[in-house]
N, CA, C and O atoms as a printed pandas DataFrame, in Angstrom:
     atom_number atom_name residue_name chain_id  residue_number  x_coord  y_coord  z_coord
0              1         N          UNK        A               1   10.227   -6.883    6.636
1              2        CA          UNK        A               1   10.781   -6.815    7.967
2              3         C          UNK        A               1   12.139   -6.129    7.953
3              4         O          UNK        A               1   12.432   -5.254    8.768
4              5         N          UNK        A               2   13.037   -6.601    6.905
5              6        CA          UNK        A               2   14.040   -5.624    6.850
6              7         C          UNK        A               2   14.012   -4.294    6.967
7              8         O          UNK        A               2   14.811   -3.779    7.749
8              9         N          UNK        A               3   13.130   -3.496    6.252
9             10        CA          UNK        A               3   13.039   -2.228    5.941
10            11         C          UNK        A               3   12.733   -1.586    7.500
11            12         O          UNK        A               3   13.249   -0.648    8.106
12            13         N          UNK        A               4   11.773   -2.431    7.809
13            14        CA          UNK        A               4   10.890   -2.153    8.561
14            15         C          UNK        A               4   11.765   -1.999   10.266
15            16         O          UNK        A               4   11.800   -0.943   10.897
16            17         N          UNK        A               5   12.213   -2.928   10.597
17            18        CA          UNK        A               5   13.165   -3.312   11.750
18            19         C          UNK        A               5   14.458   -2.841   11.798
19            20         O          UNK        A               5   14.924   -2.099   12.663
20            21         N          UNK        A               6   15.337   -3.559   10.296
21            22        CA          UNK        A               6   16.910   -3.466   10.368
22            23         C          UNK        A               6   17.063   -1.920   10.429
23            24         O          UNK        A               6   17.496   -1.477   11.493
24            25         N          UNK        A               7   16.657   -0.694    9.056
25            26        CA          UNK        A               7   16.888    0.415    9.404
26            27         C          UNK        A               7   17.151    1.256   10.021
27            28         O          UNK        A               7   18.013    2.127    9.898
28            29         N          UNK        A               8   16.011    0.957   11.153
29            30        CA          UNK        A               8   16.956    1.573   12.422
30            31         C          UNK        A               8   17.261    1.154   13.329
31            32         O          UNK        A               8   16.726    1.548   14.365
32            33         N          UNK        A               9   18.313    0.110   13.366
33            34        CA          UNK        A               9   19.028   -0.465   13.878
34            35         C          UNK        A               9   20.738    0.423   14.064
35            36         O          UNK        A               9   21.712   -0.011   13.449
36            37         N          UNK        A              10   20.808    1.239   14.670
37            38        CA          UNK        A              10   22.094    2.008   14.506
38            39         C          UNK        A              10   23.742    1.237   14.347
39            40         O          UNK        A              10   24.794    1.452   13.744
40            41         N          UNK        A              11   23.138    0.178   15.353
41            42        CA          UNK        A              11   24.667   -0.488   15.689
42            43         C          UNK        A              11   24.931   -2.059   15.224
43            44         O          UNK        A              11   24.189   -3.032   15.093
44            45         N          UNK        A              12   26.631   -1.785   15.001
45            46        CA          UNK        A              12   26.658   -3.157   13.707
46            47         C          UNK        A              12   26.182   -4.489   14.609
47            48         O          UNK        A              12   25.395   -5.223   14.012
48            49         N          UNK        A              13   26.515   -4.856   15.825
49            50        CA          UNK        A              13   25.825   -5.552   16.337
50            51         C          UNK        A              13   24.570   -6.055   16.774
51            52         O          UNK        A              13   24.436   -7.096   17.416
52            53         N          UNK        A              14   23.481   -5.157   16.349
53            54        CA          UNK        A              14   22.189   -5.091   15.924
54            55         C          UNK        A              14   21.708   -5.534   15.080
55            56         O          UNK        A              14   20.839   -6.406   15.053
56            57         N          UNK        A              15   22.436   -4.745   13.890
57            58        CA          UNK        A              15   21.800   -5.393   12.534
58            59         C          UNK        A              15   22.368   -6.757   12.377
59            60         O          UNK        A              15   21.603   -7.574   11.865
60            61         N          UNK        A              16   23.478   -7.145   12.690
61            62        CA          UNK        A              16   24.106   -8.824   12.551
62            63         C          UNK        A              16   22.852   -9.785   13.542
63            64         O          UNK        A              16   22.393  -10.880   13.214
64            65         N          UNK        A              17   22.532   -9.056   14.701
65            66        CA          UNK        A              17   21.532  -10.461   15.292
66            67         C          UNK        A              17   20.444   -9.948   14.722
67            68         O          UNK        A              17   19.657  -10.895   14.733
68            69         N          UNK        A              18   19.802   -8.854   14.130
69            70        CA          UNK        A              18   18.414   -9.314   13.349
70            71         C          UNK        A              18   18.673  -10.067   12.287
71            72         O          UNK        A              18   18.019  -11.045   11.924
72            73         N          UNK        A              19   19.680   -9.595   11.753
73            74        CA          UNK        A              19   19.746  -10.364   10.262
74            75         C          UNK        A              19   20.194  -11.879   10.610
75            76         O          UNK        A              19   20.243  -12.734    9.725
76            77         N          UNK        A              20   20.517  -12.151   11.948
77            78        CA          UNK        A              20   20.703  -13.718   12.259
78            79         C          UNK        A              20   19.273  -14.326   12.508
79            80         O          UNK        A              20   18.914  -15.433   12.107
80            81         N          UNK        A              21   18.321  -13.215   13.408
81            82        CA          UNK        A              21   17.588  -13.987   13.940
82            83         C          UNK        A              21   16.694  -14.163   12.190
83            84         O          UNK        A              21   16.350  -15.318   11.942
84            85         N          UNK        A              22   16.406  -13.247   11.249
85            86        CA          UNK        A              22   15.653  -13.280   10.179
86            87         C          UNK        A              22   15.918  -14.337    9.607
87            88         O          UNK        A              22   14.900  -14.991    9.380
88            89         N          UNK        A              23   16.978  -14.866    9.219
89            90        CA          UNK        A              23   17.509  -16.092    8.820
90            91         C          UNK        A              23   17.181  -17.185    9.505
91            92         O          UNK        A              23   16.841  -18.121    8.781
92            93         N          UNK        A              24   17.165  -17.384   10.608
93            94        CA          UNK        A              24   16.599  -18.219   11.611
94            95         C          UNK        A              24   15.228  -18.770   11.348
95            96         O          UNK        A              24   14.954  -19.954   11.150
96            97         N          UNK        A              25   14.190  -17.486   11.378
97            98        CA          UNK        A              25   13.083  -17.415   11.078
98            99         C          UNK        A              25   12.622  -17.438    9.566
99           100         O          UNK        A              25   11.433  -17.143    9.448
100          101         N          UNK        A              26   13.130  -17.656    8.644
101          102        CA          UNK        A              26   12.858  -17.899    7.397
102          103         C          UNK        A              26   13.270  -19.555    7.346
103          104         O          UNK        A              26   12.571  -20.279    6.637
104          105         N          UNK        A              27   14.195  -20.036    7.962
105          106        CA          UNK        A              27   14.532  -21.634    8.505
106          107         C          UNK        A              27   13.657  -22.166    8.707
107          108         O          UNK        A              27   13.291  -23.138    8.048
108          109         N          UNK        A              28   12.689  -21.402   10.275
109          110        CA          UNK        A              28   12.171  -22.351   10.950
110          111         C          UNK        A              28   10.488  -22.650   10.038
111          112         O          UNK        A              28    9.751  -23.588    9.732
112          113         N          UNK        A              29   10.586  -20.860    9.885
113          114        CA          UNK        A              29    9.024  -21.303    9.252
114          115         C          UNK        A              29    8.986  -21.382    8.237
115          116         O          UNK        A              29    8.306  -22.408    8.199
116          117         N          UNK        A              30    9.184  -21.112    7.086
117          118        CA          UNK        A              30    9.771  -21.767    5.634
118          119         C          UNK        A              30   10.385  -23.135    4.972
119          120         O          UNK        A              30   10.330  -23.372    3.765
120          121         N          UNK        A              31   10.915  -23.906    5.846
121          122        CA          UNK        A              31   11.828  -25.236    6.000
122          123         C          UNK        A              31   12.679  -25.037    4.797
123          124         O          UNK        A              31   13.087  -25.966    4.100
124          125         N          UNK        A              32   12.937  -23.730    4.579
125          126        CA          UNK        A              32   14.003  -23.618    3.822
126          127         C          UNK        A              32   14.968  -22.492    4.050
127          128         O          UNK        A              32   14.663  -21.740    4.976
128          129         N          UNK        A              33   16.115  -22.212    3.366
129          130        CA          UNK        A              33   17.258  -21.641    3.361
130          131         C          UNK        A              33   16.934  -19.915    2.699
131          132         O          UNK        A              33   16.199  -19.601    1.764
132          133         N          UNK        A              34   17.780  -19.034    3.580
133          134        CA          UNK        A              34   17.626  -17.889    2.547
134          135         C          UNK        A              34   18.487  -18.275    1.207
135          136         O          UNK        A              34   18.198  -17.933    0.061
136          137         N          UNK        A              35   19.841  -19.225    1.695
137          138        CA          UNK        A              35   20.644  -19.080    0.615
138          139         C          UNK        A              35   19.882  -19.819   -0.859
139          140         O          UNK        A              35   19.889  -19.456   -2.035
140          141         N          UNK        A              36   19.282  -20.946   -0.195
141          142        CA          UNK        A              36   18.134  -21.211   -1.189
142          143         C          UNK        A              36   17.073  -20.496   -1.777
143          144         O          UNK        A              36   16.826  -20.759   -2.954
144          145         N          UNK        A              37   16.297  -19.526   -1.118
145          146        CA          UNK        A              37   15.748  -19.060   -1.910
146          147         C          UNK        A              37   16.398  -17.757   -2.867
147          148         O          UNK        A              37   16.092  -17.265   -3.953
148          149         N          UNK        A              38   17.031  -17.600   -2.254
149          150        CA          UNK        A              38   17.544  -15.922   -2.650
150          151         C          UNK        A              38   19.496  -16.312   -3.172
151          152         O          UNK        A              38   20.499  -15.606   -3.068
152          153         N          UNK        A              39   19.300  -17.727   -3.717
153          154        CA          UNK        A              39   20.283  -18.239   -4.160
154          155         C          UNK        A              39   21.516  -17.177   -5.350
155          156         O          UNK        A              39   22.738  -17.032   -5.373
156          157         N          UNK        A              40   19.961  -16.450   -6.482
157          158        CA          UNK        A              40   20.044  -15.903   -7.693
158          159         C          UNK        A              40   21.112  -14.530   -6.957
159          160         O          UNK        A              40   22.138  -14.156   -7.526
160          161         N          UNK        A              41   20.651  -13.967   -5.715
161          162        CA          UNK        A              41   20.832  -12.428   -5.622
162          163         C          UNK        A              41   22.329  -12.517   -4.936
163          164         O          UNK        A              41   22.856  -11.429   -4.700
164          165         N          UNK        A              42   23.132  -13.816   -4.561
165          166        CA          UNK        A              42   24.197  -13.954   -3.525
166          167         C          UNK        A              42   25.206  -12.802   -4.473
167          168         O          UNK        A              42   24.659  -12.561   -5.549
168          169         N          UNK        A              43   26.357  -12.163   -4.316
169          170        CA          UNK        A              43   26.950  -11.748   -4.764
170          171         C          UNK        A              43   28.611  -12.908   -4.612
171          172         O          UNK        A              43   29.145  -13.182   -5.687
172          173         N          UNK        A              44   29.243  -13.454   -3.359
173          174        CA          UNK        A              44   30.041  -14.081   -3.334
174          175         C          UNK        A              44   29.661  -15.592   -2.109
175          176         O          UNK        A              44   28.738  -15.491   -1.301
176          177         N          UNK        A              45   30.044  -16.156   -2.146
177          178        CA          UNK        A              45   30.354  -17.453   -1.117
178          179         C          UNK        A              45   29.295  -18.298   -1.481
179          180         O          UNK        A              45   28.831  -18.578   -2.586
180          181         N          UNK        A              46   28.915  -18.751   -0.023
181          182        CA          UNK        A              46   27.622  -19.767   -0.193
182          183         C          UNK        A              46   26.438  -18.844    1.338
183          184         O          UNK        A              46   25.537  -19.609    1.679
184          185         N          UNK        A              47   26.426  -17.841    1.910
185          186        CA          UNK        A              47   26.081  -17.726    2.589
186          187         C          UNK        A              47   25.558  -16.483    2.149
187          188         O          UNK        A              47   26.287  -15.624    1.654
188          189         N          UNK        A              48   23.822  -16.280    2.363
189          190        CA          UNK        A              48   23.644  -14.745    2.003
190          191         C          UNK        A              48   23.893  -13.580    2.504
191          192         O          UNK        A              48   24.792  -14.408    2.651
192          193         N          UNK        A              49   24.017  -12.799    2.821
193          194        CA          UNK        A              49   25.029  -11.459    3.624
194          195         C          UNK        A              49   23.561  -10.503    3.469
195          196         O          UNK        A              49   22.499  -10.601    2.854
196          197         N          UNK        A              50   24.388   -9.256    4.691
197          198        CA          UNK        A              50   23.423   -8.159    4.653
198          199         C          UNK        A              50   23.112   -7.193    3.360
199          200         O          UNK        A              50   22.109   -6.727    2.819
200          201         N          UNK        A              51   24.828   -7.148    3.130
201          202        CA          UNK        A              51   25.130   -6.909    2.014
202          203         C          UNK        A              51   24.009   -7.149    0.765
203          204         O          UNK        A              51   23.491   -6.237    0.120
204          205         N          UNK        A              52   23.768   -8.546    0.588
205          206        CA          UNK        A              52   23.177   -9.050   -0.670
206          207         C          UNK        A              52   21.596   -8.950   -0.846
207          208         O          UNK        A              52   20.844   -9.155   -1.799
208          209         N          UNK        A              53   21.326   -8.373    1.056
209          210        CA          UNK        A              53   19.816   -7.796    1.000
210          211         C          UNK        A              53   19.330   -6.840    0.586
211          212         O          UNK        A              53   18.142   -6.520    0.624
212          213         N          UNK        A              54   20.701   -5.981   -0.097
213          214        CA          UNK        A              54   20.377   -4.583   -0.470
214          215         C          UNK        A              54   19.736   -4.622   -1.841
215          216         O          UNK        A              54   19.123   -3.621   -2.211
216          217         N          UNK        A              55   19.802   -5.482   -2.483
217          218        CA          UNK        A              55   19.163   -6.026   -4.090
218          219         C          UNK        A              55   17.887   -5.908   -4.044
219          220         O          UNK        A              55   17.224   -5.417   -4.958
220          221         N          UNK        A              56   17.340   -6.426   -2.783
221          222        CA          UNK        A              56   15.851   -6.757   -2.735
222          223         C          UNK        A              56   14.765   -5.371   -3.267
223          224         O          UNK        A              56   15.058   -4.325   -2.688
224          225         N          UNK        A              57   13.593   -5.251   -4.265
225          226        CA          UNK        A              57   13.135   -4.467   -4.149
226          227         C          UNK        A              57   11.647   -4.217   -3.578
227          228         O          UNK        A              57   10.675   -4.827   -4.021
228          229         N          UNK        A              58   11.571   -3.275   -2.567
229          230        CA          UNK        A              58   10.347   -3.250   -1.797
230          231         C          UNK        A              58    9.113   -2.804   -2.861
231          232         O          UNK        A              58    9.087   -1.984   -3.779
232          233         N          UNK        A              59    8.407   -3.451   -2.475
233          234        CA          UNK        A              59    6.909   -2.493   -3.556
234          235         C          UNK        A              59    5.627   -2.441   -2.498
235          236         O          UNK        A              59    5.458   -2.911   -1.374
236          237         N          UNK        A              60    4.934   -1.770   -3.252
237          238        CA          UNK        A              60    3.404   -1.991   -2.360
238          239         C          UNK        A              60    2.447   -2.248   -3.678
239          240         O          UNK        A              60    2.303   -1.189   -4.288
240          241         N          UNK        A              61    1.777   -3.310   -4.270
241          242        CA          UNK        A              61    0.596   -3.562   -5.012
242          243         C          UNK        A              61   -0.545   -3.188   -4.189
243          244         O          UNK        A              61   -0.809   -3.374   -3.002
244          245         N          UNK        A              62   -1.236   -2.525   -5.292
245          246        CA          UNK        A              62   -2.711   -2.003   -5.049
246          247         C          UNK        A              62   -3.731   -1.900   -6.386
247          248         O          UNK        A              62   -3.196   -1.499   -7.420
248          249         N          UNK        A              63   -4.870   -2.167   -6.425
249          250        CA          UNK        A              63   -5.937   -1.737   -7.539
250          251         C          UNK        A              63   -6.099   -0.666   -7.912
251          252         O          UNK        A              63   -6.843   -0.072   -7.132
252          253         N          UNK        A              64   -5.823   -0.132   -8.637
253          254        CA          UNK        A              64   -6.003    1.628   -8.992
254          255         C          UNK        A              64   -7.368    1.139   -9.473
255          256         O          UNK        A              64   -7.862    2.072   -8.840
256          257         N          UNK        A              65   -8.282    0.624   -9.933
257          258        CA          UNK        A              65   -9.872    0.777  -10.099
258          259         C          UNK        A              65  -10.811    0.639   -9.210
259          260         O          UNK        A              65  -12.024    0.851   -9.224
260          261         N          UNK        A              66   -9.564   -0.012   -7.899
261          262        CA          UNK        A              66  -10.483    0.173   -6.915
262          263         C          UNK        A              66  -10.829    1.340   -5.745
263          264         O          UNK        A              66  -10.176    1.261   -4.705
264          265         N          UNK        A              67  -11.501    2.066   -5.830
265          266        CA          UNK        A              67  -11.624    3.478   -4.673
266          267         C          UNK        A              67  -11.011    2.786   -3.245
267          268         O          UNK        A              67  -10.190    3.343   -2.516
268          269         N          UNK        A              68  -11.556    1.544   -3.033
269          270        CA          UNK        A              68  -11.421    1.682   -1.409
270          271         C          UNK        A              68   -9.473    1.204   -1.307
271          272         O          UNK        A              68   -9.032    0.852   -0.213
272          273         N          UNK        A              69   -8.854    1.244   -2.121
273          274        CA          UNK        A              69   -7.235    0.901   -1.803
274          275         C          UNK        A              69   -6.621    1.885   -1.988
275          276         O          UNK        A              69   -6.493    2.581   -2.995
276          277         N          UNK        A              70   -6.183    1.970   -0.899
277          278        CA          UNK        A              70   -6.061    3.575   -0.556
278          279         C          UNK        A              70   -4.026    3.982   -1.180
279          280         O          UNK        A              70   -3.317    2.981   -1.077
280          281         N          UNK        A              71   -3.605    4.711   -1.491
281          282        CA          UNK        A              71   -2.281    5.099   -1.805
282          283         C          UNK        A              71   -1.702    5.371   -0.394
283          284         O          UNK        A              71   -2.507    5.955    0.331
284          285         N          UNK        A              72   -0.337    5.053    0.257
285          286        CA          UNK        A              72    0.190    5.319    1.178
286          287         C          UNK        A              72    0.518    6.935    1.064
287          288         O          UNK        A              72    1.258    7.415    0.206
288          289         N          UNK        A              73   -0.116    7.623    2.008
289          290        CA          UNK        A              73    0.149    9.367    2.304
290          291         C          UNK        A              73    0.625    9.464    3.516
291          292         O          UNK        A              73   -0.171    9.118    4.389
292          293         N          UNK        A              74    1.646    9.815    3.865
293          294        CA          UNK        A              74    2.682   10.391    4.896
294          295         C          UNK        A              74    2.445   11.464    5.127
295          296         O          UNK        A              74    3.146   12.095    5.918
C-alpha cells in the first residue's frame, strides 16, 4: 500500500495522513502495533516514522516452473 498510494502523494500533508491512517489500519486489523511489528527497522524513538518505511523491501514471488505465473511487463 505504501508504494502503491503514498508515492504519489505530492504533499507533506498527504503523506503524514496516509501514513496515519496506515498505522491506524494495521491497529485496527492486526491488534497490533507497527512499532511492534517493525520494532527491528525503527531507526530512533519509540514511534515508527515515514522515514523508517524506506527500509522496507518490496518483492513480487512467483514459480518460474510454472507457465501460467506470469512476470510483471509494463
Amino acid at each position: 500500500m505504501l508504494r502503491v498510494f503514498s508515492d504519489r502523494l505530492v504533499e507533506s500533508n498527504d503523506r503524514k495522513w496516509f501514513f496515519t491512517q496506515l498505522k491506524d489500519s494495521v491497529k485496527s486489523n492486526f491488534r497490533t502495533t507497527m512499532e511492534e511489528t517493525l520494532k527491528e527497522m525503527k531507526r530512533a524513538g519509540d514511534e515508527v516514522t515515514e522515514e523508517d518505511m524506506t527500509n522496507l523491501m518490496f518483492t513480487s514471488i512467483f514459480d518460474l516452473d510454472n507457465p501460467d505465473d506470469k512476470l510483471y511487463d509494463k
